[in-house]
C-alpha positions, 0 to 999 in steps of 0.5 A: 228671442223674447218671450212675448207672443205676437199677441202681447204689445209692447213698447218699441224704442229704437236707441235715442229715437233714430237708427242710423246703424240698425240693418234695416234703415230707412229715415223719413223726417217730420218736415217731410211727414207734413208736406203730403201724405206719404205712401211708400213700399219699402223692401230689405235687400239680401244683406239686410235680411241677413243682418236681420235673421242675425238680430233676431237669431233666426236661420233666414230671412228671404225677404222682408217688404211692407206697404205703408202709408205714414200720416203726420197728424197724429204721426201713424204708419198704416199698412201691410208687411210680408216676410219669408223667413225660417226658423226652428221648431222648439220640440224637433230641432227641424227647420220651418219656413214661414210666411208672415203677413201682418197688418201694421198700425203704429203710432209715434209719439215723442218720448220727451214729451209724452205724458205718462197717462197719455201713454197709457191711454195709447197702449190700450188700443189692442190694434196699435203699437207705440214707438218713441221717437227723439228729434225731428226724424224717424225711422221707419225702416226700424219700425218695420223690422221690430214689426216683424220681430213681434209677428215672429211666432217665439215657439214654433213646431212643425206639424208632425212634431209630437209623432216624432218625438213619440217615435224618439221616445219622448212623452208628453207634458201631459203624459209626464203628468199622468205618470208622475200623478200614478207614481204619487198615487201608487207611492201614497201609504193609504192607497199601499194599506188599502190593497193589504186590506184586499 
């Protein structure tokens, strides 16, 4: 998985602008953007989520749903995703279940005609994310799923996760840190004359 926290944005671009073939389909076409404001609640089934916990190199994915309205001027999809999914906390191996419920605010942009400074000006909006689109067709099932991707805590660890690996033996960065700090300490030839001098 990425390093980037939920917190970080970035671009998302699906390959040459659609994804027919990505687990988690659903393509909805700009002439259709414009002929009324679009509201639709879209759901993975079990063969997506699995697909899904596939790509993104997680245990399980239950469920994915999302209820979104998609305006076309400028082209936005609003609303809300849920997932359940499992994943593997970093420090214990152990696995976790997650309940994610992320809003979802993404502006489409077409990438062969976005000028460099208009990008820019997007992706300052912290509350937003940008995807690049080829066509006349987009697709937001994708878009859904990269959501999901970004919403995905990339360290996770349980809640009891130091107490175990104490009870293994296993010492801390910060008490690693303190014992590397004493042993420089101990080592550093000042301090060794010091307690001759004693």
């Amino acid at each position: 998985m990425a390093s980037e926290t939920p917190q970080e944005k970035i671009l998302m671009q699906a390959p040459q602008g659609t994804s027919f073939g990505s687990e988690f389909s659903y393509i909805i076409t700009l002439a259709e953007l414009k002929l009324t404001q679009n509201i639709m609640a879209l759901e993975a089934n079990d063969k997506q989520c699995a697909a899904l916990a596939i790509r993104f190199d997680l245990p399980a994915i239950y469920s994915l749903k999302a209820n979104i309205i998609m305006a076309d001027n400028p082209i936005q999809m609003r609303g809300q995703m849920n997932a359940q999914i499992d994943q593997i906390c970093v420090a214990t191996g152990a696995t976790i279940k997650s309940v994610i419920e992320e809003d979802i605010i993404i502006n489409f942009m077409e990438n062969t005609t976005v000028d460099p400074k208009d990008s820019e000006v997007q992706l300052e909006d912290e509350d937003c994310e940008v995807m690049f689109y080829n066509g006349r067709e987009i697709d937001i099932g994708e878009a859904i799923a990269q959501s999901l991707y970004l919403a995905i805590d990339p360290f996770p660890r349980i809640d009891d996760a130091d107490a175990i690996l104490k009870k293994l033996g296993v010492i801390s960065e910060e008490e690693m840190a303190a014992k590397m700090a004493q042993e420089k300490q101990d080592n550093n030839p000042f301090a060794t004359l010091s307690k001759l001098k004693k």
